[in-house]
C-alpha positions as CSV (number, residue, x, y, z in Angstrom):
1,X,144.5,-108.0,31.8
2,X,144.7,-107.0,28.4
3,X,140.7,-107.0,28.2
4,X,140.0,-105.1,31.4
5,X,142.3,-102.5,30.0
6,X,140.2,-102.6,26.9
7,X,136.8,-102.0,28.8
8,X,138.3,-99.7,30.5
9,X,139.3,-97.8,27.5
10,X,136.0,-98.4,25.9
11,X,134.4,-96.9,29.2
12,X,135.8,-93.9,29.5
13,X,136.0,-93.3,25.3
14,X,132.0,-93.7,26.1
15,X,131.9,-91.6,29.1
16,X,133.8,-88.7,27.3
17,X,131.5,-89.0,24.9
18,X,128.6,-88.3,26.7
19,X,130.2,-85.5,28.2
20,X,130.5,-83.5,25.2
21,X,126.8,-84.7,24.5
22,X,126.0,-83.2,27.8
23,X,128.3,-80.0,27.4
24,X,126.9,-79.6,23.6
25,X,123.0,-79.9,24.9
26,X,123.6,-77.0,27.5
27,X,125.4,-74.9,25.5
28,X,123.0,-75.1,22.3
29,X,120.4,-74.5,25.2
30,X,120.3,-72.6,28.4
31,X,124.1,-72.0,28.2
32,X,124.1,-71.2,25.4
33,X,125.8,-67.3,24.7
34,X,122.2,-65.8,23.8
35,X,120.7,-67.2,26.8
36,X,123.5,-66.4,29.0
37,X,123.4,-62.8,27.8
38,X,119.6,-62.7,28.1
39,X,118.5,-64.7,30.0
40,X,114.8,-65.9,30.3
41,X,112.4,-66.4,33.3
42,X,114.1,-67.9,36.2
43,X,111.1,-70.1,36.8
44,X,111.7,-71.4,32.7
45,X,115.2,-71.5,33.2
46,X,115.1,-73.7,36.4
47,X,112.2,-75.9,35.3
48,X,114.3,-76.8,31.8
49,X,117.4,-77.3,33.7
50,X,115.5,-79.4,35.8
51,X,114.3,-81.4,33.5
52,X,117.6,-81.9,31.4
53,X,119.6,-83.0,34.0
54,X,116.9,-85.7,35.1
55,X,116.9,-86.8,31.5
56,X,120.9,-87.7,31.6
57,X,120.0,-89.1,35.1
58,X,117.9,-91.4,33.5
59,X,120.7,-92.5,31.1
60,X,122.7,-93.4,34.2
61,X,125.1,-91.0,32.8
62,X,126.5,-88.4,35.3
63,X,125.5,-84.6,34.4
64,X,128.3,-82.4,33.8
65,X,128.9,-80.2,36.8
66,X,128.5,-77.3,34.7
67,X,124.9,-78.4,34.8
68,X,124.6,-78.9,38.6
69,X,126.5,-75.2,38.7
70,X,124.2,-73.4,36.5
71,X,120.9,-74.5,38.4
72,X,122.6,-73.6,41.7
73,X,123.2,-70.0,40.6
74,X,119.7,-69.9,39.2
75,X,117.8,-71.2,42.7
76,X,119.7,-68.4,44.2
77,X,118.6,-66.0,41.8
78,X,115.9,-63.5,43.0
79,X,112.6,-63.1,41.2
80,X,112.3,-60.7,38.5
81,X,109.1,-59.2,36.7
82,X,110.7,-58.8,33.9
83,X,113.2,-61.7,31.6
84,X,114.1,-61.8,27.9
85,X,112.8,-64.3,25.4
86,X,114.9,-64.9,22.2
87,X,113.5,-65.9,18.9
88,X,115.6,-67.4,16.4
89,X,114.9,-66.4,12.6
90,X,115.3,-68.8,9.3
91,X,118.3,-66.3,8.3
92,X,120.0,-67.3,11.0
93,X,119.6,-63.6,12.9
94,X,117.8,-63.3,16.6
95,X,115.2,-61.3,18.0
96,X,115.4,-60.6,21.7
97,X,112.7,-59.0,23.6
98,X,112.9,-57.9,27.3
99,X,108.8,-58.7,28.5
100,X,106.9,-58.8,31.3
101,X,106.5,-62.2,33.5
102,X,102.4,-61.3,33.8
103,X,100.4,-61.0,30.9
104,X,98.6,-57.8,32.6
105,X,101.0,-55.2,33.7
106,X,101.0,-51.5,34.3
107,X,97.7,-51.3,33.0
108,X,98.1,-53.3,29.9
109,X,98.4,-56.4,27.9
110,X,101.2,-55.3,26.1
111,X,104.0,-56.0,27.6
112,X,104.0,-59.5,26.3
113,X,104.1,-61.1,23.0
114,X,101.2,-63.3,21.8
115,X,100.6,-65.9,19.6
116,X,98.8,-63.8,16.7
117,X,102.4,-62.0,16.6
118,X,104.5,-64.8,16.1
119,X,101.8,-65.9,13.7
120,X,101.8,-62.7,11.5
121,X,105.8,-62.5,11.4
122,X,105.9,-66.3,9.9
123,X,103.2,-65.4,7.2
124,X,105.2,-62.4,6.3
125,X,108.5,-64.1,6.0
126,X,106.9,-66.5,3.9
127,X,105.4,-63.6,1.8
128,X,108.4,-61.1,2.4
129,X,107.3,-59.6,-1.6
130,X,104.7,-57.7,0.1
131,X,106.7,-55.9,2.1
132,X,110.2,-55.4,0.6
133,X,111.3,-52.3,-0.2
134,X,107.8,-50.4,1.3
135,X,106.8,-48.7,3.9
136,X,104.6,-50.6,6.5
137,X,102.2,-49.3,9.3
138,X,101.9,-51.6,12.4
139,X,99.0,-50.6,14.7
140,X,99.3,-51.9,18.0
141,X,103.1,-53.0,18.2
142,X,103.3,-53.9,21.8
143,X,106.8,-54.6,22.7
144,X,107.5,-55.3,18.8
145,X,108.3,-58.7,17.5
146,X,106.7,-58.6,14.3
147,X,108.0,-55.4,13.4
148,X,111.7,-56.0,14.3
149,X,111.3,-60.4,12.6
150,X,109.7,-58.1,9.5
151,X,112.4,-55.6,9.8
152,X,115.0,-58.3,9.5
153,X,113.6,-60.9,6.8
154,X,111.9,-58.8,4.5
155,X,113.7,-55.4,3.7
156,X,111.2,-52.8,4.0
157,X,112.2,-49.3,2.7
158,X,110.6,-47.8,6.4
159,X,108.6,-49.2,9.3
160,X,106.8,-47.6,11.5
161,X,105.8,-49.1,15.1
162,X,102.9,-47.5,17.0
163,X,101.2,-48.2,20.2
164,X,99.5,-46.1,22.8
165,X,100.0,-47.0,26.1
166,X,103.6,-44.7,27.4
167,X,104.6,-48.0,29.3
168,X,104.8,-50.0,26.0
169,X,106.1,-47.2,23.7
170,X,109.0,-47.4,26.2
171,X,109.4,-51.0,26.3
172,X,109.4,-50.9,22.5
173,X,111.7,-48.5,21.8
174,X,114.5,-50.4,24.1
175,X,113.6,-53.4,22.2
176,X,114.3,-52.2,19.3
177,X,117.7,-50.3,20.3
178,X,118.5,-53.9,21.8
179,X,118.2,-55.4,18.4
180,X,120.7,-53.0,17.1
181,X,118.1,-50.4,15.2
182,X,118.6,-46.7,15.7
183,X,115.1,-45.2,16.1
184,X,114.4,-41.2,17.7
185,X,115.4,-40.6,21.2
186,X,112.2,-40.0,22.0
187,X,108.3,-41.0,20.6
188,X,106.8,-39.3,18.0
189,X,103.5,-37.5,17.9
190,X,101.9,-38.1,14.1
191,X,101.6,-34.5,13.8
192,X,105.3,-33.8,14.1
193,X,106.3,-37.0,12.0
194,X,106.7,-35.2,9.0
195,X,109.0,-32.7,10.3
196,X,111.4,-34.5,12.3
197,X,111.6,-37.3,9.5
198,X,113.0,-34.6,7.6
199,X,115.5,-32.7,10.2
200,X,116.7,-37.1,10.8
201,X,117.5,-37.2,7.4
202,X,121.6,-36.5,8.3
203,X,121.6,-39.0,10.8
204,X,123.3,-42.2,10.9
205,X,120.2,-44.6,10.8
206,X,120.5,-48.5,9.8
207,X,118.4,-49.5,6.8
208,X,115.1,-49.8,6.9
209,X,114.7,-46.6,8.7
210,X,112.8,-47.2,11.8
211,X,110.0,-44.7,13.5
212,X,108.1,-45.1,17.0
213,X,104.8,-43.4,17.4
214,X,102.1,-42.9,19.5
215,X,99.0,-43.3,17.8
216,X,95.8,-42.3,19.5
217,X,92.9,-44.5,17.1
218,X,90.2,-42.1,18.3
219,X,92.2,-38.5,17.5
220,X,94.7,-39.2,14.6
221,X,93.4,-37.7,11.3
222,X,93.0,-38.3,8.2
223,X,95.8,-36.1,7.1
224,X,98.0,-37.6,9.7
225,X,97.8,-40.6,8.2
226,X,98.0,-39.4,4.7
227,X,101.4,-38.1,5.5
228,X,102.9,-41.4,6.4
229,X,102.4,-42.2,2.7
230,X,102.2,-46.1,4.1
231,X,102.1,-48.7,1.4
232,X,101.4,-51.8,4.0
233,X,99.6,-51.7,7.2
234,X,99.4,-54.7,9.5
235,X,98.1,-55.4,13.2
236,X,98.0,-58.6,15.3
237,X,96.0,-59.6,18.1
238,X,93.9,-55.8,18.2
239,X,90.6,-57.7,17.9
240,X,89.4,-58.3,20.8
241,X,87.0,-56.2,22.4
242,X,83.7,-54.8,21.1
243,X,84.6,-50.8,22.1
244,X,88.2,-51.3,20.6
245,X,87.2,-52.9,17.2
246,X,85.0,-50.1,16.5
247,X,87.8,-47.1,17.3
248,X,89.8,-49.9,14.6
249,X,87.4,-49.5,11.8
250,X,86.6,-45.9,12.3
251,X,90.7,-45.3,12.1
252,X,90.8,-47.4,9.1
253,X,88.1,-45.3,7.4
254,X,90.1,-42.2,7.8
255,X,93.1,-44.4,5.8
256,X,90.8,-45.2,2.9
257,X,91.7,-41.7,1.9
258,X,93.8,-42.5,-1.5
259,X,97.3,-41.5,-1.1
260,X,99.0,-39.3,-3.9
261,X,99.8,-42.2,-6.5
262,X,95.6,-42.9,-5.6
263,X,96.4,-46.4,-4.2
264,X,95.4,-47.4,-0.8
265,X,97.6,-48.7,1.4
266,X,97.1,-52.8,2.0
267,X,95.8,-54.1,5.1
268,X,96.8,-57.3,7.3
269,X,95.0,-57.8,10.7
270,X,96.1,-61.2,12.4
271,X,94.1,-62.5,15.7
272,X,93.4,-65.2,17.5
273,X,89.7,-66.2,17.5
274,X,88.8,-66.2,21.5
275,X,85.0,-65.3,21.0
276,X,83.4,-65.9,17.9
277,X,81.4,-63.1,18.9
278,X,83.7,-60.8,18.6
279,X,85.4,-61.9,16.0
280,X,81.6,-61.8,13.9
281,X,81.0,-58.6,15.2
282,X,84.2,-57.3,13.7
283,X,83.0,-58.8,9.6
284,X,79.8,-57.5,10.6
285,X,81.1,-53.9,11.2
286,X,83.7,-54.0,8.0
287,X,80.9,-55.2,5.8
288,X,78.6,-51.9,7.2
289,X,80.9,-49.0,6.3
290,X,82.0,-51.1,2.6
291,X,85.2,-52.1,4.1
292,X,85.9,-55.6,2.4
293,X,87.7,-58.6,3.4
294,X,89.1,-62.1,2.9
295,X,90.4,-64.6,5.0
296,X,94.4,-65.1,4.3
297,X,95.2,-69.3,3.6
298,X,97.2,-70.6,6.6
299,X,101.3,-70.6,5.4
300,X,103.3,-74.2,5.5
301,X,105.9,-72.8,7.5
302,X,106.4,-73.3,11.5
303,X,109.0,-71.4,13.1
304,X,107.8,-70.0,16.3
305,X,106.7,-72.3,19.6
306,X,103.3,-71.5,20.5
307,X,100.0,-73.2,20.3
308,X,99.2,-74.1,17.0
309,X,95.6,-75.4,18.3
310,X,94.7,-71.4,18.7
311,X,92.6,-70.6,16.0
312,X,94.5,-67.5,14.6
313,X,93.6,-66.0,11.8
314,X,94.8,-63.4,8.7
315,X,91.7,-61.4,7.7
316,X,93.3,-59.3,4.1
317,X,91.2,-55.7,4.2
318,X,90.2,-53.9,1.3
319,X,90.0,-50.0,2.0
């Protein structure tokens, strides 16, 4: 008797410990608060659910019913084109993004974040000297990941996200209010940047001081530019068409116009190598109107999930 009573002890001191193994791999997961509060893609959230409860299946352990619960509520779920992904940062800090389920929405590709992007931000954390207390120029934000990982890592004096499209101007600037930055109520023109930067300067705004912009590549000036007085500029993932790389280079001609202290500004363009075409094209181009570049070494650290077998690449420019 008195060893039955012992298994039985030893069973259920075993089964209530896999219960809080259970419980602690669903709440450090897809229950976990961030999760919870944004939520990703149902169709992510069901298959991973999925998937860890046929893994404790497997253990002949019984899921918690919290488990069973959760992926109920999501098979009822309607579809949404839009989720949130969260991205978790080496200072312990979050970035959550609402995007779009398709990679081509409303007319554009940027509405999601890519690779390049998660590529740039771990570089820059790594090199976080290069942009501390500056101000930094992103072209081509999109729904701004590397602008708000930069924003929290590497203490830049101002940023300044810029985009074209309205759709992902709009998606940007909610992402950004979502990660608790204050930014202008509305998007800036470059013309009235100067202007409003200086009727803002009352206002309550969290350091570094964030601006939106839309940037037309074609239109913007050089004076325009000159007025941002931008000590770092960075892109990800604009390389990728033959008619876009060339409105690129002819922008970042007009910003080899010195600035007042007669330094230009320094210039990061991360992308992923799809056609070696394009990507040739793009040297060839730089090397005809004297613009000069090197290839950035690859950084040690890995942060981010994506495919490390894309062949992304940090091209430094010298304007």
């Amino acid at each position: 008797m008195f060893c039955l009573h012992a298994d039985r002890k030893s069973q259920m001191r075993q089964q209530s410990k896999r219960n809080r193994k259970e419980k602690g791999e669903g709440e450090l997961t897809i229950l976990h608060p961030l999760c919870v509060k944004y939520p990703p893609s149902i169709k992510y959230r069901r298959c991973f659910l999925t998937e860890l409860i046929k893994k404790h299946e497997s253990t002949t352990a019984e899921p918690l019913d919290e488990l069973y619960d959760t992926l109920a509520d999501i098979l009822n779920e309607e579809e949404s084109t839009r989720c949130y992904k969260n991205y978790l940062l080496p200072t312990g800090e979050s970035v959550t993004l609402s995007e779009s389920e398709a990679i081509i929405s409303q007319g554009t590709t940027g509405l999601v974040t890519w690779d390049a992007a998660l590529h740039l931000a771990e570089w820059a954390m790594e090199n976080s000297t290069v942009f501390s207390n500056r101000t930094v120029l992103e072209l081509g934000s999109g729904i701004g990941f590397t602008g708000l990982a930069i924003c929290k890592t590497c203490n830049p004096k101002a940023y300044i996200f810029s985009d074209y499209h309205h759709c992902v101007l709009k998606q940007l600037m909610d992402n950004i209010c979502l990660n608790g930055f204050a930014v202008e109520p509305e998007t800036i023109d470059l013309i009235q940047t100067k202007s409003e930067g200086q009727e803002a300067e009352g206002m309550n705004y969290q350091q570094p001081k964030l601006i939106v912009a839309e940037l037309d590549w074609g239109s913007v000036t050089e004076k325009q530019l000159l007025d941002l007085q931008t000590d770092v500029i960075i892109a990800a993932d604009v390389v990728y068409d033959p008619e876009i790389t060339l409105s690129l280079i002819g922008m970042l001609q007009k910003l080899s116009t010195f600035r007042a202290d007669g330094k230009p500004p320094e210039v990061y363009i991360a992308f992923t190598i799809r056609n070696p075409d394009t990507y040739h094209l793009f040297q060839a181009e730089l090397d005809k109107v004297g613009i000069g570049w090197q290839i950035i070494p690859a950084h040690s650290n890995s942060i981010f999930l994506y495919d490390t077998q894309s062949n992304i690449t940090i091209l430094q420019l010298f304007i």
